[in-house]
C-alpha positions in Angstrom: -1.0 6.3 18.2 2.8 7.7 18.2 4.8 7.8 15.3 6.5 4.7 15.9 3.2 3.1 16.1 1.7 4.3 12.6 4.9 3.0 11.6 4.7 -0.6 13.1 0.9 -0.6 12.1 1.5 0.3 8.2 3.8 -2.0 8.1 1.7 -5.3 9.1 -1.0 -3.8 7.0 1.4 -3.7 4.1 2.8 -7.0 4.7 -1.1 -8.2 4.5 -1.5 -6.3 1.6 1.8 -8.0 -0.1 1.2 -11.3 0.3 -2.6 -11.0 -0.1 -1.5 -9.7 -3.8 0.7 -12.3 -4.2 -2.6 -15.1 -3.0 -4.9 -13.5 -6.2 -1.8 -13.4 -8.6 -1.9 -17.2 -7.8 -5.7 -17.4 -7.6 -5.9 -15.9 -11.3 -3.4 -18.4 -12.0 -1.1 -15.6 -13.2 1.9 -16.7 -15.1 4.7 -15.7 -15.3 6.5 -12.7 -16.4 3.9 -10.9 -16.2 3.5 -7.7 -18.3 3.2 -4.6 -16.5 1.5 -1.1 -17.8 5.1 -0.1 -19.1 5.1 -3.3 -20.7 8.2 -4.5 -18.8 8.3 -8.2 -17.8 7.6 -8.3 -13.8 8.0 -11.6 -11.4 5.1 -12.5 -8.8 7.7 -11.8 -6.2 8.2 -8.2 -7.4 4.7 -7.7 -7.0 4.8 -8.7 -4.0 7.9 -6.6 -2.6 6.5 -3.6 -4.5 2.6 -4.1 -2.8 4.9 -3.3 0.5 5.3 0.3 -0.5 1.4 1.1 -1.4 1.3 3.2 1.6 4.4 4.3 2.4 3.3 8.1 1.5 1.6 8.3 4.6 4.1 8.4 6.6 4.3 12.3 5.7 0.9 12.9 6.2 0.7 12.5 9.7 -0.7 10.5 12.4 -3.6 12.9 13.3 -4.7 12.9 9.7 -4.4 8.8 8.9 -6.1 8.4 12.3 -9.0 10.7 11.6 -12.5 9.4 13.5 -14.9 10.8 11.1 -15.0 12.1 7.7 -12.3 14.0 6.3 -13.0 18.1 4.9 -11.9 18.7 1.1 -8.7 20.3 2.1 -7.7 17.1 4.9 -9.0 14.6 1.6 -7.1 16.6 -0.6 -3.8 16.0 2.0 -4.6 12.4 2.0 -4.7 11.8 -1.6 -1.8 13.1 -1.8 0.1 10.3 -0.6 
């Protein structure tokens, strides 16, 4: 898988991920604002844009690393959690 490749495929996993958050949101019949951690007032649509960005970090990890075929060693985990 090329770079551009991990880039196309993190993205149609993220856009999965973003509007499967926004799905439960509406399954827990979530209303609206919501309260965040912070305690700031958040919309179901910014939990959906921001759900886009849960993997964005690896991107600097590398392709060899995401794409790993068996278990990862502590110092390749360590690298990955990072992100």
């Amino acid at each position: 898988m090329c770079s551009t490749d991990l880039g196309k495929h993190l993205y149609t996993h993220s856009r999965r991920v973003s509007n499967l958050s926004l799905v439960i949101a509406r399954n827990m019949k979530a209303k609206e604002p919501l309260r965040c951690i912070m305690g700031r007032a958040v919309s179901l649509k910014e939990i959906q844009e921001v759900s886009l960005f849960h993997d964005v970090g690896k991107l600097s990890v590398g392709e060899k690393l995401v794409n790993f075929p068996r278990g990862l060693g502590a110092k390749a985990k360590a690298k990955m959690s990072g992100h």
